[in-house]
C-alpha positions as CSV (number, residue, x, y, z in Angstrom):
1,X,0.0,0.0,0.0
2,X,2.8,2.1,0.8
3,X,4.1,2.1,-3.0
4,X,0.7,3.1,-4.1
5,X,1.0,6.7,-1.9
6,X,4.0,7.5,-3.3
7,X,3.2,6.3,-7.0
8,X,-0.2,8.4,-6.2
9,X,2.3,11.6,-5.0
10,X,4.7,11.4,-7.7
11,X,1.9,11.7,-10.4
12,X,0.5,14.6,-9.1
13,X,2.2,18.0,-10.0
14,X,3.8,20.0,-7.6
15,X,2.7,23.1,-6.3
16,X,4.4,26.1,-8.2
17,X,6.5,28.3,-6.3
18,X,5.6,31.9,-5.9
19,X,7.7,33.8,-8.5
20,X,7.1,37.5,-6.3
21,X,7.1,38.8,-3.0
22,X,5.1,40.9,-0.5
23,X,7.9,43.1,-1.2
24,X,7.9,42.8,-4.5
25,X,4.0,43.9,-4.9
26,X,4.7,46.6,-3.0
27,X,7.2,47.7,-5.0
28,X,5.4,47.4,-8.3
29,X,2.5,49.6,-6.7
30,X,5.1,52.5,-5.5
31,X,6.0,52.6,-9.1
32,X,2.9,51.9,-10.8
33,X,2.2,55.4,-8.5
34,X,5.1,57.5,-9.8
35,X,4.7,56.4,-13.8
36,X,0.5,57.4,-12.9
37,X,2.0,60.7,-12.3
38,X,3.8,60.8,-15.8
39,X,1.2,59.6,-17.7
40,X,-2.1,61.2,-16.2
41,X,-3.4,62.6,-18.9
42,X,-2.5,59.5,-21.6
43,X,-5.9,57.1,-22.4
44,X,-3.2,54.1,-20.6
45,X,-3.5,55.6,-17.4
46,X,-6.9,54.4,-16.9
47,X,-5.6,50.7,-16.8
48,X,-2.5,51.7,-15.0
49,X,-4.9,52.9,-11.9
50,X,-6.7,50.0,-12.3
51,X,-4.0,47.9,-11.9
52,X,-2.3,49.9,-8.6
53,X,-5.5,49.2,-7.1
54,X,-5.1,45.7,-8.0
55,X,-2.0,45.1,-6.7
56,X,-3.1,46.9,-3.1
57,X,-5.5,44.3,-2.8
58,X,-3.0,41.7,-2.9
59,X,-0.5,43.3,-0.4
């Protein structure tokens, strides 16, 4: 029975591995908020706020 656990565990796929920080999010945000500055008035910055706001409900 025992081989049948880990035949069962070796077939299933790991868990990935988080590719970014806390940090890192926060990071992103702080200069998601600085390039919103430089492009305020572009039709992008629209997405770019939605995405700062994104990324402060993650951190």
């Amino acid at each position: 029975m025992s081989k049948e656990v880990e035949n069962n565990k070796s077939t299933q796929p790991e868990r990935p591995r988080a590719v970014l920080s806390q940090q890192d999010f926060e990071l992103i945000r702080v200069a998601i908020a600085h390039y919103l500055q430089v492009v305020k008035d572009e039709p992008e910055a629209t997405k770019y706020s939605n995405l700062y706001h994104r990324l402060g409900r993650i951190s």
